[in-house]
VEXTOR-332911 format. One record per residue (C-alpha): x, y, z negated. Coordinates in steps of 0.5 Angstrom, whole numbers, plus 500, padded with zeros to 3 digits. Example, Ala and Ser with C-alpha at 12.3 -4.5 7.8 and 13.67 -1.06 7.14 Angstrom:
! VEXTOR-332911
525491484527498486
//
This chain:
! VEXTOR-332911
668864828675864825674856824673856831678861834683857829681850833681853840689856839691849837687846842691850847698848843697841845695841852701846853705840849702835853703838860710840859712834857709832863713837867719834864718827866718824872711821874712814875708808880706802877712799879715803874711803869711796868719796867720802864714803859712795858719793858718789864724785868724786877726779880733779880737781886731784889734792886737798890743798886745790885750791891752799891758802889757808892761815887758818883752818877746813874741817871735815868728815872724817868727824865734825869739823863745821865746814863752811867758814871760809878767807876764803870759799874761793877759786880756781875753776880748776875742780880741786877746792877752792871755797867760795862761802859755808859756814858757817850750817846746816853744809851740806845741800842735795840736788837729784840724781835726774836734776834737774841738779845739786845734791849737798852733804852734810855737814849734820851726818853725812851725808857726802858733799862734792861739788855746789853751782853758782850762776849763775856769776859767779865771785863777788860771791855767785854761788856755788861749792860744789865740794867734794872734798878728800879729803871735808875737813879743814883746822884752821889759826888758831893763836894768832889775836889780831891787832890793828891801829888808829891814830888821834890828835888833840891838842886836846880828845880827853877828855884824847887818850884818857885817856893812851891807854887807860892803855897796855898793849896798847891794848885799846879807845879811842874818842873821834870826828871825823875829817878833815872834810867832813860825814857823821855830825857832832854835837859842838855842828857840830864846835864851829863849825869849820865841818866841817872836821873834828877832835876825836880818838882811835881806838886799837886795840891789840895790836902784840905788846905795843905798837908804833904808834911807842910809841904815836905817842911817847906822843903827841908826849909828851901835847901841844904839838905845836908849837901850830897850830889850839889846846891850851892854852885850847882854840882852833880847827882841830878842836883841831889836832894831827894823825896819820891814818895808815891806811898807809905804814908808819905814815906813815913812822913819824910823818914819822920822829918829826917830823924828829927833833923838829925835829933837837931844835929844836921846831916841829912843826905836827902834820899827817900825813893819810891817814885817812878816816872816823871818826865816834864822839862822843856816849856822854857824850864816851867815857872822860870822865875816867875817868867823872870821876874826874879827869885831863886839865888841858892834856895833860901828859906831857913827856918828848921822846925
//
């Protein structure tokens, strides 16, 4: 009686074992079966994925691993869709029977997802792994947070970003030099006016809370914009006003404010520039008023639009 109680409890082992093992995989058609277990290959240019370049993730089709992100996908021209990097340990390699190729499988589940090929030249990273559409499954980005980057300079960059990391939507301010010559400069070589460069502020934030025109107001409306080389007490080419747009529509926007500025009658001396490198400032430099207590002495808020 003990013998067969003993064999019943193993028996119900094993069927749990098989149905969660069930559960865990998706149930495949024959199509699939044929290329994922029996290692088959769909007809060339024939796969939903050959020709899709959508954002997002490639997961395996039978057990929902992740295998490849979109952005290392790319056109081969070979008929099936092409990857030429994987996502870390997502991918096994195995050298076939007859040595002249190398099978892919999903590390994961085992499935089966094509070959892998090096040596080509298709890319930078010389590799192409040729994967079987039907082997894979495609899971967009949905809700991806988009953020974009402008950069300011008004003068002393303490009293810049202060008015910038109270915006909502701005997620990050940075205080830096930008718009000179010398490679990872120091404040005290900034000081000097010798580097050309000027005291300024990196901004990234969300375009769907705030625009960069509300943000390029802000800072018209932050500073003196029509002082040249100084704000307030502070004197010198690293204390100019500028903007370093980072492309043509904020170019157009800052060239926009500007002329209606001037329509007002104020002199503008802002310099519009296409950015380069920014270089952070020191760390005592970052949210200076913040770590004060305090708030800017020379970059008072003066309503212009």
């Amino acid at each position: 009686m003990k013998y067969i109680l003993t064999l019943l409890i193993f028996i119900g082992v094993i069927a749990l074992m098989a149905q969660t093992k069930e559960n865990k995989f998706s149930k495949l058609t024959l199509e699939e079966e044929l290329v994922i277990l029996n290692k088959g290959t769909e007809r060339p240019f024939t796969g939903e994925y050959d020709m899709h370049f959508e954002k997002g993730a490639y997961l395996c089709k039978q057990c929902n691993a992740p295998l490849y992100k979109s952005e290392d996908k790319f056109d081969s021209h070979c008929g099936w869709p092409s990857f030429d990097d994987e996502i870390s340990n997502a991918i096994k390699r195995i050298p076939d029977a007859d040595g002249r190729r190398t099978e892919i499988v999903c590390a994961n589940c085992g499935g089966h997802l094509g070959h892998v090929f090096t040596g080509e030249n298709l890319t930078n990273k010389n590799t192409r792994n040729c994967v079987n559409s039907i082997s894979i499954k495609f899971e967009p980005i949905i809700n991806e947070n988009k953020t974009e980057r402008a950069i300011f300079a008004s003068g002393c960059f303490w009293g810049t970003e202060y008015h910038f990391s109270k915006v909502d939507g701005v997620i990050s301010t940075t205080v830096g030099y930008t718009g000179g010559t010398k490679d990872e400069p120091t404040y005290d070589e900034v000081c000097t006016g010798k580097t050309g460069h000027a005291e300024a502020t990196e901004v990234i934030y969300d375009p769907s809370k705030v625009s960069y025109e509300e943000l390029a107001k802000l800072f018209f409306e932050t500073h003196d914009p029509s002082q040249v080389n100084q704000q307030g007490p502070d004197v010198g080419t690293q204390y100019r006003s500028g903007i370093f747009y980072l492309n043509d529509d904020q170019k157009e926007v800052a060239e926009k404010l500007i002329a209606t500025l001037k329509s007002k009658g104020l002199n503008v001396a802002t310099e519009v520039t296409k950015a380069s490198t920014f270089w952070s400032a020191e760390d005592y430099h970052q949210d200076y008023y913040d770590h004060k207590g305090t708030t800017p002495y020379c970059h008072i808020y003066t309503k212009r639009f």
